[in-house]
N, C-alpha and C positions, 0 to 999 in steps of 0.2 A: 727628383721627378723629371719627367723629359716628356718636354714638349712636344717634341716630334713623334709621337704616338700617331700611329693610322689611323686613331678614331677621326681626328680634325678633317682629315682630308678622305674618308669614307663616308662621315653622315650626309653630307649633301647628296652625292650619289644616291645613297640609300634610300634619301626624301624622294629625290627623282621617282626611284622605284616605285617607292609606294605611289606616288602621285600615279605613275603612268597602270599603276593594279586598279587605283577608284576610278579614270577616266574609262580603264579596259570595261569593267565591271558591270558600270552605268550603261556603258554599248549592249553589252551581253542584256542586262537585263530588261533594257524599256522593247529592245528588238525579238527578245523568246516570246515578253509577255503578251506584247502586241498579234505575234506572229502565232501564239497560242489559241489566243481569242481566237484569232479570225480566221485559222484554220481548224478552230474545235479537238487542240492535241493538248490534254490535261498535262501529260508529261514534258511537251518543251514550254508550256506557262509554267505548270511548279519549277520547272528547272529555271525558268525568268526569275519566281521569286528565292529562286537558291541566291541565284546571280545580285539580286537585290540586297539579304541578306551580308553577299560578300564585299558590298558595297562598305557596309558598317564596318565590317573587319576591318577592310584595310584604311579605312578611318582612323581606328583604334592605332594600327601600327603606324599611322603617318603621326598623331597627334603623341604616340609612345617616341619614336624617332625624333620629332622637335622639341619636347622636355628633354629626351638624353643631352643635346645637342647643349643643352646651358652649362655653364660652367660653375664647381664646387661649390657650397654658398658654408655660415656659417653651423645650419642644419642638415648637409649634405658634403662632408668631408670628403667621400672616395664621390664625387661628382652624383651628374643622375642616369645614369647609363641602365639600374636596372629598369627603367620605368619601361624600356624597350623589354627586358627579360617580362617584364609584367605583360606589356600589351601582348605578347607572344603567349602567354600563357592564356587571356580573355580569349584570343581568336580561337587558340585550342578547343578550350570548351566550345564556343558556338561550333566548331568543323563535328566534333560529337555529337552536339545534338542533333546537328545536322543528320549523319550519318542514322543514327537511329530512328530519325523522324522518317529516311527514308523506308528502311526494312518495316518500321511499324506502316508506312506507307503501303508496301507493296505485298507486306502478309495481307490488309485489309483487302487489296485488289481480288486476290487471291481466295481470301475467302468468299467475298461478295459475285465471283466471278466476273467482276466490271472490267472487261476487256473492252479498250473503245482504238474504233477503225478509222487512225487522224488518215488526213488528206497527204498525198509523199509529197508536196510540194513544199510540208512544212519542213520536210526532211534536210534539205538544203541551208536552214538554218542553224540547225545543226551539226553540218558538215563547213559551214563557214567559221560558225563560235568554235570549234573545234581546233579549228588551224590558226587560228587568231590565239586563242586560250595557248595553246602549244607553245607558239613562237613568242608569245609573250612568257610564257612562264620558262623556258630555257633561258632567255634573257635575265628575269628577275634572278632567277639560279644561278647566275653568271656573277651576278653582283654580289648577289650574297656571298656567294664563296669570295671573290673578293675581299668584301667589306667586312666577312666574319660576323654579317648583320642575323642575328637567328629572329628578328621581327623581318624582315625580306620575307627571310626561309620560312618561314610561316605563311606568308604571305605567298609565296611562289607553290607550295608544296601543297595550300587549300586549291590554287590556280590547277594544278596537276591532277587535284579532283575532282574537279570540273571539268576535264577535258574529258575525265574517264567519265563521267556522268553526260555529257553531251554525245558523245561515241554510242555508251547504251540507249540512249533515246533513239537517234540514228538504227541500231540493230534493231530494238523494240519495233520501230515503227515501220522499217521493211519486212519484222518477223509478222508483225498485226495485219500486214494487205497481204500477208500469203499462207493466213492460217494457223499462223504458231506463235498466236498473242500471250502464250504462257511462257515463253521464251523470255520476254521485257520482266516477268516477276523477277524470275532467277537473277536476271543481270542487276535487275534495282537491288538486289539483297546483296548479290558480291559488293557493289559498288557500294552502300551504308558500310558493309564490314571491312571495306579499304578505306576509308573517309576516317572511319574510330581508330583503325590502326594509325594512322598517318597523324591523327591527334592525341592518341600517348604517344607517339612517337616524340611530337612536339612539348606537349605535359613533360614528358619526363626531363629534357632537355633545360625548359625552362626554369621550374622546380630544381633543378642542380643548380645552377646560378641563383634564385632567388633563396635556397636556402645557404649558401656561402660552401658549396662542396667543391672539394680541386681534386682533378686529377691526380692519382697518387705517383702514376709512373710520367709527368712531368715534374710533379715537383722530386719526384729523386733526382733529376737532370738536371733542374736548381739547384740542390745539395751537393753532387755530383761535380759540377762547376765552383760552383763557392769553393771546395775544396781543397781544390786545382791551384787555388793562389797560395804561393808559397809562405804566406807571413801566417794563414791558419791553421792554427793547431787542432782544430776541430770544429764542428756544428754541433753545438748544444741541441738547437730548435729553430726547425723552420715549420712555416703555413705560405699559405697563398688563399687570395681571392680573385676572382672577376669580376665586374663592373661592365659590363657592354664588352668591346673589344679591348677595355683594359687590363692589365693582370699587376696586384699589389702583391709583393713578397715581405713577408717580416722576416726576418733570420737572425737567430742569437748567435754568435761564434766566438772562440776561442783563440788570444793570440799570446804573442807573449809578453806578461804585467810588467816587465820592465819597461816598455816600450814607448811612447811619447805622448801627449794629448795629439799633440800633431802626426805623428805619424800613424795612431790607430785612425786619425781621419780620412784620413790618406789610405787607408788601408779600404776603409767603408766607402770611400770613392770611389774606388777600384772594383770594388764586388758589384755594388750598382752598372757601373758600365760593361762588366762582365754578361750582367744578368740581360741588362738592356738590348746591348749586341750579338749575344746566341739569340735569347729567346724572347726580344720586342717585349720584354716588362718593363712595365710605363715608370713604378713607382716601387723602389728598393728601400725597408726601414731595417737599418744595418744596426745592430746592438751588439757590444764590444762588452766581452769577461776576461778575466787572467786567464791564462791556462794553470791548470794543474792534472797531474796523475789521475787521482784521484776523485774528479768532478764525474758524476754519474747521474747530475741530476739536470 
């Protein structure tokens, strides 16, 4: 195992992030909600309590990020890294529900014909949550890709749904003072149908990791590699898993049974640092057989 894994020195970062999503959050929401009220614009309040709602998310991802963050115990052998894959997964569902809550939102508008004529002053709010949302969520997206954090990327990628939900309120609400309030339905229903994609997007992602799925055309490049050393006569069987930004390889291989207790160690030393140094795998479980012809199994 090698401790010099990037998760140590990404979670903090990653804490930051989330920190600096729930401080962004709390601005966005007490300032639409308010700015709702008292300019009479139903849509930048619900959109306040979107912002409120996102408040919890990234709750979820901060408190998922500092349980990763503990080290292996005796009921958590590969560490706790997926609890991060988990909370990535909770936020998903809520950005869905979200998403629907808006379209079933805006069919009701729609039906009822309740087009309402906010004040454009609220519009500026807006156009501020906007650029603020933006520049923080390229930021978070920054980190993430760094950090390889997909609790971030959840995190940054609801932030990017907001942005487009604060942008249609902005179009809605110039469309509403010039006549064409049927304008804001349509944009509320794109935007519910980018919010659901955006959250299987994330489902799906998370669900691969929490159910222990690998990549098949890296681990050939595992296999690939192991291969590569001269003293192996074959790979019986490899797997891999993830854990957050960790990746565990088991690999059976094949060398030859005359060969020494110490030197097949020596050998599994050698694969491990192999593994380590192409492709930043934290944790290598090297298992040593004879070679023979005829092994096919």
């Amino acid at each position: 195992m090698f401790n010099q894994s990037n998760s140590n020195k990404s979670q903090p970062s990653a804490s930051f992030g989330a920190r600096l999503g729930i401080f962004i959050y709390i601005l966005m929401a007490s300032s639409k909600i308010l700015g709702g009220l008292f300019f009479d614009s139903p849509s930048v309040y619900a959109d306040g309590l979107n912002n409120l709602s996102d408040v919890f998310s990234s709750l979820a991802i901060f408190i998922g990020l500092f349980i990763a963050q503990r080290p292996k115990d005796d009921d958590h052998y590969f560490d706790h890294h997926k609890y991060e894959s988990l909370a990535s997964f909770i936020v998903a569902m809520l950005m869905a529900n979200i998403g629907i809550d808006v379209i079933r939102s805006a069919i009701n508008r729609f039906i009822q014909q309740d087009f309402p004529n906010p004040d454009l002053k609220v519009m500026w709010i807006s156009v501020l949550s906007s650029i603020i949302l933006f520049i923080t969520y390229k930021y978070l997206k920054a980190i993430a890709t760094k950090n390889r954090s997909l609790g971030l990327r959840a995190t940054a990628q609801d932030m990017f749904t907001d942005v487009m939900i604060s942008l249609s309120t902005i179009i809605g609400t110039l469309a509403a003072n010039r006549g064409y309030a049927s304008i804001d339905i349509f944009i509320a229903i794109l935007v519910g149908l980018l919010t659901i994609y955006s959250a299987f997007t994330i489902i799906k992602d998370s669900t691969f990791i929490l159910s222990d799925a690998f990549n098949k055309e890296d681990l050939l490049k595992y296999q690939v590699a192991v291969e590569k050393h001269p003293r192996v006569k074959k790979v019986r069987a490899i797997r891999a898993r993830r854990s957050g930004v960790n990746i565990y390889v088991d690999v059976v291989v094949e060398i030859d049974g005359a060969l020494s207790v110490t030197e097949s160690h020596t050998i599994t030393e050698e694969i491990e640092i192999i593994l380590n140094r192409l492709y930043q795998v934290y944790d290598t479980d090297v298992h040593v057989e004879p070679y023979t012809n005829k092994s096919n199994h």
